[in-house]
N, C-alpha and C positions, 0 to 999 in steps of 0.2 A: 500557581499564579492565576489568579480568578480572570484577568481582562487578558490574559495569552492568547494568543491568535494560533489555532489547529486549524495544520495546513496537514491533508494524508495526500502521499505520493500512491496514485495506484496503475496495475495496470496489467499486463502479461508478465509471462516469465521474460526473464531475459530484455527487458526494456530499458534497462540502467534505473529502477528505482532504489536502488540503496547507492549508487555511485551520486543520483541526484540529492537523495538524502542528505547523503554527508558533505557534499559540496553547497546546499544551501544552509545546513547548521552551518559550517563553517564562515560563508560569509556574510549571514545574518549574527554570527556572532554567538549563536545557541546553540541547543543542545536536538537531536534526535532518538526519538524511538526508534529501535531497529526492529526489523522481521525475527518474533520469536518463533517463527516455523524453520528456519535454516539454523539457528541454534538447536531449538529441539530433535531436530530430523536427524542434524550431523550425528547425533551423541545418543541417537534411539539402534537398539541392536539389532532391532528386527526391520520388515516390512512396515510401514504404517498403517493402520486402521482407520474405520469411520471415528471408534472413540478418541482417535487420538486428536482429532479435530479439534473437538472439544480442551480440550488441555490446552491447547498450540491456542486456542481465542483465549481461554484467562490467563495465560501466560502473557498472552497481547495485551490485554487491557490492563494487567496489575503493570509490565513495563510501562504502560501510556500514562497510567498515574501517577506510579513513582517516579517517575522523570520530570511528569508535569508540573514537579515541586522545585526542581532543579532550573525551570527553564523562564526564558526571559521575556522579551516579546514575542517572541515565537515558538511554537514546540513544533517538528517536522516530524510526521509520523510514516515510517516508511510502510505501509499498508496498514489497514482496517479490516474488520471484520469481515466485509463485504466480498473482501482476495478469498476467507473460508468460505463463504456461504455460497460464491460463482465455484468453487473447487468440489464442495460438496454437493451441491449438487450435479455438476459434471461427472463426478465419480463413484456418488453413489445414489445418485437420482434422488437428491431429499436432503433438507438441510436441519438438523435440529432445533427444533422451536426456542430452548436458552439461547443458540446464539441468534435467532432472529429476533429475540425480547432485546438483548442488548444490543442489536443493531440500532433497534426504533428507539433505545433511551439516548446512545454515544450523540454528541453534536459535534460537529466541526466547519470550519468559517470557509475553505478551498480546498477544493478537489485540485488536484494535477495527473492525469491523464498521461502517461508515456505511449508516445508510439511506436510500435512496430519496425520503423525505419530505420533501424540499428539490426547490426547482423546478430543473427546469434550466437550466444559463446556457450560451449557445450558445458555440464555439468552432473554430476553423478545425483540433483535435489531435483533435475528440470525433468519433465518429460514429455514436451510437444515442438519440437523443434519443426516440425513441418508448417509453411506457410499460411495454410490453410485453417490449421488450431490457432494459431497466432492471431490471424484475423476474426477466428468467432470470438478466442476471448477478446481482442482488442474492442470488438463489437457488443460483448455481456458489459462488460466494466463501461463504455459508452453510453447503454444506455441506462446504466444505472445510475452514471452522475447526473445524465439529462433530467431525468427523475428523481432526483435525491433533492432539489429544489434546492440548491446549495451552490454555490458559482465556482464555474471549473475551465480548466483552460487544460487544450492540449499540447505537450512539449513535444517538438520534434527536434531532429537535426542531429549534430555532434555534443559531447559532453558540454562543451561552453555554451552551444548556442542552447541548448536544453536550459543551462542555469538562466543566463541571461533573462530568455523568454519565463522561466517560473519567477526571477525578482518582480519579471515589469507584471507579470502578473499577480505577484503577491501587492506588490505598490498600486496598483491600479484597484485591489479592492479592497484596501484603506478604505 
């Protein structure tokens, strides 16, 4: 749907962006992209690679298109590019130039920003459960929507108050 409003959820591990996801598909009434890196990961045999990066982003964007046919006024995309390219270069000092080409084509209408302020829930896909990683990334992804010149709000709170605050911000930049 050509006039659909892309809204990507981003932010740290562990922040409830797929719990937001699915709770603003739901009552927006629409459909969401989920995180193809927790699909991919769960079902990969080994350790992951830098190549695998690469895969885990066109797996993201062919889900973000095929969906986007599905979807109504809204399409909710539970991360963006941007989740690989702060991971890739945290991890392996360097981001590959394909996914940085499709970052600079992808558009989208609001960023939502999850915080930090949620405990962390442990998991066999996470790997920075210490405060301090939580905070630089909360801080990469921060200042990348500052800069992404794209209007972004950040969710705090419990699951409700999270959705609450991402409607009044999706209505608000109507």
């Amino acid at each position: 749907m050509s006039d659909c409003k892309k809204i990507v959820i981003i932010g740290p591990e562990s922040t409830g962006k797929s719990t937001l996801s699915n709770m603003l598909a739901a009552s927006l009434k629409s459909i969401f992209v989920p995180e193809f890196a927790r699909t991919y990961l769960e079902q990969l045999p080994r350790q992951y690679v830098e190549q695998d990066l690469i895969t885990i982003a066109q797996g993201q964007l062919f889900s973000e298109d095929s969906i986007l046919l599905q979807a109504n006024q809204y399409l909710i995309c539970d991360t963006d590019l941007y989740v690989i390219k702060v991971w890739s270069e945290h991890k392996y000092h360097r981001c590959d130039s394909w996914i940085l080409q499709q970052i600079a084509k992808r558009k989208y209408d609001l960023y939502l920003l999850t915080d930090i302020d949620i405990p962390w829930q442990d998991d066999p896909l996470r790997e920075h459960p210490d405060t301090a990683m939580r905070q630089y990334f909360f801080a990469q992804y921060q200042d990348i929507v500052i800069n992404s010149g794209i209007p972004f709000y950040i969710v705090q709170g419990s699951p409700e108050e999270r959705l609450h605050a991402a409607l009044s911000a999706i209505h608000h930049s109507n």
